[in-house]
Legacy VTK file of the C-alpha trace (Angstrom):
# vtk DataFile Version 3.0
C-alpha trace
ASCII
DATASET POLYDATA
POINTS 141 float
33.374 3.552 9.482
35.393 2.312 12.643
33.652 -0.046 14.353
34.526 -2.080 17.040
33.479 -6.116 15.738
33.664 -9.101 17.722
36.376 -11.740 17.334
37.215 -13.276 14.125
35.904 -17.328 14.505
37.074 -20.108 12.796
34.062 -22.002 11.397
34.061 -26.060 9.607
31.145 -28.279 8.602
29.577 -30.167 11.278
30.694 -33.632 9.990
34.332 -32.174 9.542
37.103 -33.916 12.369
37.502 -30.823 14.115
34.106 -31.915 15.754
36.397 -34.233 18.085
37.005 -31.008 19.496
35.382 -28.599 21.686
37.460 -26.080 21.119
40.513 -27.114 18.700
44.006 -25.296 19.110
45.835 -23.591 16.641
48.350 -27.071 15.494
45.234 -28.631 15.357
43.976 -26.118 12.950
46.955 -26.127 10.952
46.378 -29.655 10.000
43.374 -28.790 7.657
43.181 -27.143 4.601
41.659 -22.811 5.054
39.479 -20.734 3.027
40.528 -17.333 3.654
38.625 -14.408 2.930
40.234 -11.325 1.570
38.762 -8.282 -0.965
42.584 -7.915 -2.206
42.694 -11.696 -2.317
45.658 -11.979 -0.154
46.192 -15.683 1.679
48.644 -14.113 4.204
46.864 -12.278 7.264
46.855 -11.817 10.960
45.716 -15.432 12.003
49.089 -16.218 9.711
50.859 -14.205 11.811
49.385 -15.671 15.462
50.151 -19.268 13.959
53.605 -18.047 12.774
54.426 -16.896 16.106
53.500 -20.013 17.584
56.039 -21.555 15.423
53.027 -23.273 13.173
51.985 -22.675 9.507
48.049 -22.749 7.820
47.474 -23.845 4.166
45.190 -21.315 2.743
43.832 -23.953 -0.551
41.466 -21.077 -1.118
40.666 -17.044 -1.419
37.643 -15.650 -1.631
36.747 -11.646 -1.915
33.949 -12.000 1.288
33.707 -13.593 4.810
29.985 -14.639 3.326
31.583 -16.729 0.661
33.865 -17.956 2.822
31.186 -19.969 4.968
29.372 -21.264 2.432
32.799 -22.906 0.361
33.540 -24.087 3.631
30.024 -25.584 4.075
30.803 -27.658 0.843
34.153 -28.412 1.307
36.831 -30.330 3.889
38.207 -26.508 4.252
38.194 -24.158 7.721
37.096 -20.762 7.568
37.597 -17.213 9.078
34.813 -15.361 9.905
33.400 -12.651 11.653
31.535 -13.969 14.956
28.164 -12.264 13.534
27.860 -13.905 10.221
29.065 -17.579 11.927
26.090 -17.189 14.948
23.717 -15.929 12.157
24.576 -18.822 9.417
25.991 -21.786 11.503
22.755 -23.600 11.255
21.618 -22.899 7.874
24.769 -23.981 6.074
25.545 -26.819 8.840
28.665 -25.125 10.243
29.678 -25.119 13.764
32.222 -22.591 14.928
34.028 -21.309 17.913
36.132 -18.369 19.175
40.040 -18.493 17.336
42.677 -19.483 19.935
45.188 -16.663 19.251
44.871 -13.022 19.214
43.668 -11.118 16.547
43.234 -6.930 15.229
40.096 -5.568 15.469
38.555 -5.160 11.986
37.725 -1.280 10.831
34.617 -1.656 8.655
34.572 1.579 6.292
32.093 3.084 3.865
32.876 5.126 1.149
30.555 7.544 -1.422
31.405 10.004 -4.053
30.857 13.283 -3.005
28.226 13.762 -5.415
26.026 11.548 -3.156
26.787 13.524 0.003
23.132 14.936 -0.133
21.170 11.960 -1.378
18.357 11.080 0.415
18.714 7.379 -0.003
23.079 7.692 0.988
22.134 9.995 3.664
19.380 7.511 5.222
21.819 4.360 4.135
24.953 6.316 6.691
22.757 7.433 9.240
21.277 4.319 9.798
24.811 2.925 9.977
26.332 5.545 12.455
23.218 4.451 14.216
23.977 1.096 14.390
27.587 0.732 14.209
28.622 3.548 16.177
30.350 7.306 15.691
31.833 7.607 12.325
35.127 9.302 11.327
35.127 11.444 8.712
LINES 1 142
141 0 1 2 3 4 5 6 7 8 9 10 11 12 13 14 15 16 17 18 19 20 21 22 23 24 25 26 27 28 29 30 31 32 33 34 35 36 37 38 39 40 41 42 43 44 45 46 47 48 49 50 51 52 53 54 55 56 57 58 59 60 61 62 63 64 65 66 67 68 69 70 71 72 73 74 75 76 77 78 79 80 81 82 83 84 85 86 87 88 89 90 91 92 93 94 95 96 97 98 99 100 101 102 103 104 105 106 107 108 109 110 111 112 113 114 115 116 117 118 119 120 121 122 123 124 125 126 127 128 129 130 131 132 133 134 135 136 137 138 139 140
């Protein structure tokens, strides 16, 4: 399911040094230790890529399969974090994180489901994509 999501952020604890900053730039982002959040558990991905073509490099001391897990090991841990905007405004104050918008361009994010075919006429998976056509937007099948 396409869907058009707001900006990756870059999140941290609240007591972390990046709290000097308002908003901190991408060498000073370099100089702390990342979670990054991948299914395929990749550390390599586009923020790599911005920072590489600013001539700077991230290490990634973690990987975790979901953006969700991502905020709370950084919530417990010296680490920085990716995550979508959503899930940072939604969880900044529960898990004592601030955030702010990533200083360097970054690829929308496609967000997809996928069903056996044998569910195409369930109720429940009809109700479940519906709701998130709804809510998401037009979905390509």
């Amino acid at each position: 399911m396409p869907h058009d999501q707001p900006a990756q952020d870059q999140h941290y604890h609240t007591d972390h040094p990046l709290g000097r900053h308002r908003r901190p730039t991408l060498a000073q982002l370099c100089r702390h230790p990342h979670v990054s959040a991948s299914r395929r558990g990749r550390a390599h991905g586009p923020l790599d890529e911005a920072q590489a073509a600013a001539g700077l490099h991230r290490h990634v001391a973690a990987v975790v399969p979901t953006s969700a897990l991502a905020a709370l090991l950084v919530s417990a841990t010296p680490n920085v974090g990716l995550v979508p905007q959503r899930l940072a405004e939604q969880y900044a104050d529960t898990l004592g994180l601030r955030w702010f918008p990533i200083p360097a361009p970054l690829p929308e994010v496609d967000i997809r489901v996928l069903w056996h075919a044998r569910l195409d006429a369930d109720p429940a998976q009809c109700w479940l994509r519906d709701t998130l056509r709804t809510t998401l937007g037009t979905v390509e099948t």
